[in-house]
Steps between C-alpha positions, in 0.01 A plus 500: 500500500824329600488469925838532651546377904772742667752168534528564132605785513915556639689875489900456533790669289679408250831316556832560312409829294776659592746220331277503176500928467799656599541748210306880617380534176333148415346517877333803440339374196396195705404722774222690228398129390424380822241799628183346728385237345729340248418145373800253594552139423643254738682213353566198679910357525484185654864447395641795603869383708395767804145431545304223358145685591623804313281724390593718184360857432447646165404822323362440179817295399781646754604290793497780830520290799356219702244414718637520847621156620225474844213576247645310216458146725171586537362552154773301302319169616187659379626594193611152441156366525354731223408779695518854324644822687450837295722795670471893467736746655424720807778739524849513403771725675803524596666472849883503676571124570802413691841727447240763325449327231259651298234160406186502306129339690241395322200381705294296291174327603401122371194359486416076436260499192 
């Protein structure tokens, strides 16, 4: 049985789904394919022109969003050195931003394998 120490384990929200989604019908289906628990695959950008610790996040083969920027300088160090991050969804929702905007939140939860 795999051990995991609580340091390995980080809970944030997903950056940026609101630029990748903005059609109601195409988040909805997203919405229904990201229910508690959903496998996700983070993908390392080390080139990317905003961020060079960016942090890509994937469903199955769909690019939804990033890894916030604060926890992406963390792990993208990490990730450089081999280490392995799986990540599962918590909850997704949706919330008025600024100007009442409506914008999609997906809490996802990811743990260092």
């Amino acid at each position: 049985m795999m051990e995991i120490d609580v340091s390995d384990l980080i809970l944030t929200e997903l950056a940026g789904l609101e630029h990748r989604v903005k059609d109601p019908l195409e988040r909805r289906r997203l919405e229904l394919q990201l229910m508690f628990g959903a496998r996700l695959t983070l993908k390392r950008q080390p080139k990317n022109k905003f961020d060079k610790n960016a942090c890509a996040v994937y469903l199955k083969r769909k690019h939804i969003g990033y890894i916030p920027r604060e926890i992406a300088k963390l792990i993208a160090p990490k990730m450089d050195r081999g280490h392995k991050y799986k990540a599962f969804t918590l909850d997704f929702g949706i919330y008025f931003g600024g100007f009442e905007r409506e914008r999609p939140k997906l809490r996802i939860l990811l743990v260092r394998i």
